[in-house]
C-alpha positions as CSV (number, residue, x, y, z in Angstrom):
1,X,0.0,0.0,0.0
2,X,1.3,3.7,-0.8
3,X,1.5,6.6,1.2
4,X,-0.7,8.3,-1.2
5,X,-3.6,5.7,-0.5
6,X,-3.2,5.5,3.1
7,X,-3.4,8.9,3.5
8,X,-6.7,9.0,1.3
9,X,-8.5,6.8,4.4
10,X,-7.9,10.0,6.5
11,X,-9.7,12.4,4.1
12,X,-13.3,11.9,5.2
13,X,-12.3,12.1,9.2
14,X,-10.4,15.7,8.3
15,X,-13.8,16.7,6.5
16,X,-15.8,16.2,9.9
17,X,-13.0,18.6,12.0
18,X,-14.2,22.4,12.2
19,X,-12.7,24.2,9.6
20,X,-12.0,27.2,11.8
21,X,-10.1,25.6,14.5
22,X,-6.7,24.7,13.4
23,X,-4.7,22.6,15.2
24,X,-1.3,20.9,14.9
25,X,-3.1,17.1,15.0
26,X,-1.4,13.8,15.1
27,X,1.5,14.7,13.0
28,X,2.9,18.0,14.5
29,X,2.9,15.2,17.8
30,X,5.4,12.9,15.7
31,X,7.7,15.6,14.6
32,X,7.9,17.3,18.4
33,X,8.3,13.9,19.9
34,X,10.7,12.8,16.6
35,X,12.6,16.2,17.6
36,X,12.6,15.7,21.6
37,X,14.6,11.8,20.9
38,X,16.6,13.3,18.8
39,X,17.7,15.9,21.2
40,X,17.4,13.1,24.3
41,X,19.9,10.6,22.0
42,X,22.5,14.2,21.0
43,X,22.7,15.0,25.0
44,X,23.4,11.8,26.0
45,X,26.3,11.2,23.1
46,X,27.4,14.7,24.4
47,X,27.6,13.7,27.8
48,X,30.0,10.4,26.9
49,X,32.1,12.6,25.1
50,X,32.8,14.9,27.8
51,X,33.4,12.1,30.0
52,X,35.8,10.8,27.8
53,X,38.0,14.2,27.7
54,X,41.1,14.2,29.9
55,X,40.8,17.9,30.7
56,X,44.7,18.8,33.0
57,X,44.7,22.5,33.3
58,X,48.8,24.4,33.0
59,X,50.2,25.3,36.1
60,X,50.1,29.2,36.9
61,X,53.6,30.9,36.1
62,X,54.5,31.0,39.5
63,X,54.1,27.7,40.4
64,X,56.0,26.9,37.0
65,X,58.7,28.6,38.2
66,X,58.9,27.8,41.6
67,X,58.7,23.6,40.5
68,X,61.6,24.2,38.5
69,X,63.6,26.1,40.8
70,X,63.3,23.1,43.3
71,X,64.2,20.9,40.4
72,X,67.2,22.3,39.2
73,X,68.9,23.3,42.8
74,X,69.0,20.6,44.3
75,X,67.1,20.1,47.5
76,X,68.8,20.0,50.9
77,X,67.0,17.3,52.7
78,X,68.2,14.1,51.9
């Protein structure tokens, strides 16, 4: 069976709807809900991939400079 005709079995229950009351019907619901998975399945890809990252921020100058300080002289404990 085609689209076409399958669709043609909906025709007379359109023709008994109020022609002034306009309304998003059954498949404005399948593109909002086809939409809200859609967003559901992206988030929850998003959120693997973000777990995956191994995120190490660089030391501030200061500390930088202070860890190689203690590198190069030496230390005095031993």
């Amino acid at each position: 069976m085609y689209a076409t005709q399958a669709l043609t079995h909906f025709v007379p229950l359109a023709a008994e709807l109020d022609k002034n009351k306009v309304t998003p019907g059954v498949l404005g619901f399948l593109v909002f809900a086809a939409l809200a998975v859609g967003v559901w399945l992206l988030m929850k890809s998003l959120n693997r991939h973000m777990g995956r990252v191994n995120f190490e921020e660089a030391p501030e100058r200061g500390a930088a400079v202070a860890a190689e300080k203690g590198a190069s002289g030496g230390s005095a404990e031993r």
